[in-house]
C-alpha positions in Angstrom: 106.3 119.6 118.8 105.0 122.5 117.2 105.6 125.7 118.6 104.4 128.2 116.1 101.7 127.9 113.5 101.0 130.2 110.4 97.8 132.1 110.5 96.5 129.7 107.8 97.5 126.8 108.4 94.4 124.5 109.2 94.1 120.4 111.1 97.2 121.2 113.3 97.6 123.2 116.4 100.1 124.4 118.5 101.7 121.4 120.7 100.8 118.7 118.1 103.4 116.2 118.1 104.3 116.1 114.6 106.9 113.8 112.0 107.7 115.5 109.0 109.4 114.5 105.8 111.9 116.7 103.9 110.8 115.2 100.5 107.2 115.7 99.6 105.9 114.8 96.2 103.3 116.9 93.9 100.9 114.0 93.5 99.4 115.5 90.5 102.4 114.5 87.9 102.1 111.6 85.7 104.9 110.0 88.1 102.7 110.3 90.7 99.8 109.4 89.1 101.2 106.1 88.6 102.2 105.4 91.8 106.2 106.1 91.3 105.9 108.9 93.7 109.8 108.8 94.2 110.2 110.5 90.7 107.9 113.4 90.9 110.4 116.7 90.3 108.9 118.2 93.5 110.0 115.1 96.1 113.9 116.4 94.5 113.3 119.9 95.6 111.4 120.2 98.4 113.1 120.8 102.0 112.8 122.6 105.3 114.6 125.2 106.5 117.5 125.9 107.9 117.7 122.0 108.0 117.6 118.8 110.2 120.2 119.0 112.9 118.9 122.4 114.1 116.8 123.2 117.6 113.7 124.6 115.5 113.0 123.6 111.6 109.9 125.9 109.4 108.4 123.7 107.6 106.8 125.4 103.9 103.4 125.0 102.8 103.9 122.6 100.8 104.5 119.9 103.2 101.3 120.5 105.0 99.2 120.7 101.7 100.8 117.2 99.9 100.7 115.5 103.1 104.4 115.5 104.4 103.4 116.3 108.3 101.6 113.4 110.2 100.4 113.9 114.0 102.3 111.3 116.5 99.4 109.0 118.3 100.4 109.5 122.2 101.4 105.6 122.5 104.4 106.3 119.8 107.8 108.1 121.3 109.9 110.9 119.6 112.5 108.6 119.6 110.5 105.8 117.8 108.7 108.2 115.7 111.7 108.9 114.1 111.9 105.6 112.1 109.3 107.1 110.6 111.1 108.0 107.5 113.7 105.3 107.2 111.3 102.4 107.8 109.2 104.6 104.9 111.9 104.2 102.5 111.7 100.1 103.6 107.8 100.1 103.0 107.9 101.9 100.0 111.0 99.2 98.4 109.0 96.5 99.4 106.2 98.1 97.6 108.2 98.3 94.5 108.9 94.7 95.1 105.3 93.4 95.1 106.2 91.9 98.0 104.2 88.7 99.0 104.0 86.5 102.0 105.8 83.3 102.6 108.5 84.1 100.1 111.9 84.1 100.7 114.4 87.1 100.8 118.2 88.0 100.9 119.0 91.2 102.7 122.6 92.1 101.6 124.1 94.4 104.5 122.8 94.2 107.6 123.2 98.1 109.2 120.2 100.3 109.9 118.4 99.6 106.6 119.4 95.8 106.0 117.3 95.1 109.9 114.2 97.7 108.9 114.1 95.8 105.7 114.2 92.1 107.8 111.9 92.9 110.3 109.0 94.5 107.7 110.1 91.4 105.2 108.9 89.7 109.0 105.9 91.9 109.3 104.7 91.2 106.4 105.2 87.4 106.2 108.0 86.3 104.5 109.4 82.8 104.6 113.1 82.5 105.1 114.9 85.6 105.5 118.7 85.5 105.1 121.0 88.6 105.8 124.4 89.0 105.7 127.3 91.7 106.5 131.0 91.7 107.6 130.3 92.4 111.1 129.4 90.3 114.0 127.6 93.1 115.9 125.7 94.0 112.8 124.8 90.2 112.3 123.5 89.6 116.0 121.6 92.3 115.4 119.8 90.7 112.1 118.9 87.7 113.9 117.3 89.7 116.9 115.9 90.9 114.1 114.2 87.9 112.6 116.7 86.6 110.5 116.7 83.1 110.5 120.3 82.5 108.9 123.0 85.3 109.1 126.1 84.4 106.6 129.3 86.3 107.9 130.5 87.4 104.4 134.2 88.0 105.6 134.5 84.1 106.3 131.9 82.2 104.2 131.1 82.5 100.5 127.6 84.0 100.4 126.6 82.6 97.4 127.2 78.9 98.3 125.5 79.3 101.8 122.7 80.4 100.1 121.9 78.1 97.5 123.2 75.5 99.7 120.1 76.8 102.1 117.7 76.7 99.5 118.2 73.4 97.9 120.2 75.6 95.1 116.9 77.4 93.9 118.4 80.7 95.0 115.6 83.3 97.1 112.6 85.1 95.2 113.9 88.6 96.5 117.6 89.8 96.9 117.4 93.6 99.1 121.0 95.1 98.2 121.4 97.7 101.2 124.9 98.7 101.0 126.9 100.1 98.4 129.6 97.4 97.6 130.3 96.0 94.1 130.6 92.2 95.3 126.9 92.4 96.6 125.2 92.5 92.8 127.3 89.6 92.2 125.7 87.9 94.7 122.5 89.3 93.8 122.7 88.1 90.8 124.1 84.4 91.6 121.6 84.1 94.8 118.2 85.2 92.5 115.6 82.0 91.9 114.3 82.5 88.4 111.9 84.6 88.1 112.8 86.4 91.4 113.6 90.2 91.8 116.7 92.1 93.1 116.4 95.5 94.5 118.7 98.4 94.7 117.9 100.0 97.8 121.4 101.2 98.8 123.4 102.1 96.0 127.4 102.6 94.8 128.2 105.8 93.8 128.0 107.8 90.9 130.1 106.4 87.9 130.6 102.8 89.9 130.6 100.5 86.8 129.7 96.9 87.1 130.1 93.9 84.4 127.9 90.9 84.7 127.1 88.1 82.8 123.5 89.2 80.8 122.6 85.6 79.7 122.1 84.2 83.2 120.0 87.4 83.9 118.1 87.3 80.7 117.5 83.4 81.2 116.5 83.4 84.5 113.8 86.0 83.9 115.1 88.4 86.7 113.7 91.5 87.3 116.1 94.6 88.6 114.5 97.0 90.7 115.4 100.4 92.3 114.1 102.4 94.7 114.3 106.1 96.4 112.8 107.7 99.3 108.8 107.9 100.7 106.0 109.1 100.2 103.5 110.2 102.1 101.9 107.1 101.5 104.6 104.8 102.7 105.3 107.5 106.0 101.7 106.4 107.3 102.2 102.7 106.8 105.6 102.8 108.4 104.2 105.0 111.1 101.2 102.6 111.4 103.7 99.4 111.7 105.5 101.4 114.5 102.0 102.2 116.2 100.7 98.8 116.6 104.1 97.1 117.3 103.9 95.5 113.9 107.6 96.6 113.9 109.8 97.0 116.8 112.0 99.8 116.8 112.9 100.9 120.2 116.1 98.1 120.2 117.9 99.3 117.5 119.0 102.9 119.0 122.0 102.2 120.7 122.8 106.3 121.2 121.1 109.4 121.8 123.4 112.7 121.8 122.8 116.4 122.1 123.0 118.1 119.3 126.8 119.6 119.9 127.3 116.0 119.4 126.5 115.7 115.6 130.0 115.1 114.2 130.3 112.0 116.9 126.9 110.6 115.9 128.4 110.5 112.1 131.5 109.4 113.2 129.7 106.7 114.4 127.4 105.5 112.1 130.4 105.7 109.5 132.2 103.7 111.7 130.2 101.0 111.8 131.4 99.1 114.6 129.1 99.0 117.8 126.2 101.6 116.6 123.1 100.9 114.6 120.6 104.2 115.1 122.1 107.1 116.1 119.5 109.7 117.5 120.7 113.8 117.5 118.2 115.4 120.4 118.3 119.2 119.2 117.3 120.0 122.7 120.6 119.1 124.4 
């Protein structure tokens, strides 16, 4: 909500219920210009002050000038308003895939992002969607989700269940949404020909990875990243949320006060019985 408004500031008033995004982009660059909003030098640098997990934030200018603060419609929760931003990140990697209905998809690692990414595949019509992960909690979740086969990766080999599912033609997207090495293999093994693999959640820096080029090469697969939102994917995503397109409400399974921070990290990084984790800076 806001609270205090700068004497120039113009379209929002005091009380507006507001989302806002920490990365906003220039949208004057050639990067944005094209579309690839993601690499635009100002989404890197731009923040508010003194940070996220704080009772009060400032927002700069610049957020309300390129579009980074969008009014909550009264049918949409704080709580759900605050997929905003993640299920952004979702829209915009399913932008980069040209995604397009009644294709199928692999969503590799089924946490927060693996059941955004299944239920706006859902949204937007995909065929079969197949997820997998190394936790049961994680996988019940991903077929409340939509998922019409979950593979437990810590018993089955994901790359037989897969092909065996599609009659060994392999899916037309693979969604990577974890950070572990095995999952490119698979990737790279579950991919149709001509299909595309994203990196939406990615290994760290200096992770090195050997694969097999001819297969890739010869299959005509195209490798995809992505990175953040823009402004442009924030008001889809918030749109999805507003007409139900995407449920959201299911998938918080705590809210703490914000003295609480360290447990709600502890949490998520655990991995065990927790999928979104909401801080209220109020308590």
């Amino acid at each position: 909500e806001i609270v205090k408004i700068g004497k120039d500031v113009e379209n929002f008033s005091l009380g507006d219920r507001v989302v806002a995004t920490h990365h906003v982009p220039c949208n004057n660059c050639e990067y944005c210009q094209r579309g690839q909003h993601s690499l635009c030098h100002s989404i890197h640098n731009t923040k508010y002050y003194p940070g996220g997990f704080s009772e009060f934030v400032r927002l700069p200018a610049v957020n309300l000038a390129k579009g980074g603060v969008l009014k909550i419609p009264d049918s949409v929760s704080y709580d759900d308003a605050s997929f905003v931003e993640p299920l952004g990140c979702v829209v915009r990697g399913l932008r980069e895939l040209d995604f397009k209905p009644s294709r199928s998809i692999l969503v590799l690692g089924s946490g927060l992002s693996g059941q955004l990414v299944i239920r706006n595949a859902k949204a937007y019509g995909a065929g079969k969607i197949i997820a997998t992960d190394l936790n049961d909690y994680r996988l019940d979740f991903a077929k409340k989700s939509g998922a019409d086969l979950v593979i437990d990766a810590k018993q089955d080999d994901v790359i037989k269940k897969v092909l065996a599912e599609t009659d060994g033609q392999g899916v037309d997207y693979v969604v990577i949404t974890a950070g572990a090495k095995i999952l490119f293999e698979q990737a790279m093994q579950t991919v149709k020909n001509g299909g595309k693999v994203l990196l939406y959640g990615i290994m760290a820096p200096g992770t090195i990875i050997d694969f097999d080029i001819f297969p890739f090469w010869q299959k005509q697969v195209q490798l995809l990243s992505t990175y953040a939102a823009a402004p442009i994917d924030l008001r889809e995503a918030l749109e999805l949320i507003r007409a139900k397109r995407v449920a959201v409400t299911d998938l918080i399974t705590h809210r703490l006060g914000l003295v609480e921070t360290g447990k709600g990290f502890e949490l998520t990084a655990n991995a065990a019985d927790s999928m979104k984790v909401i801080i209220n800076p109020q308590k």
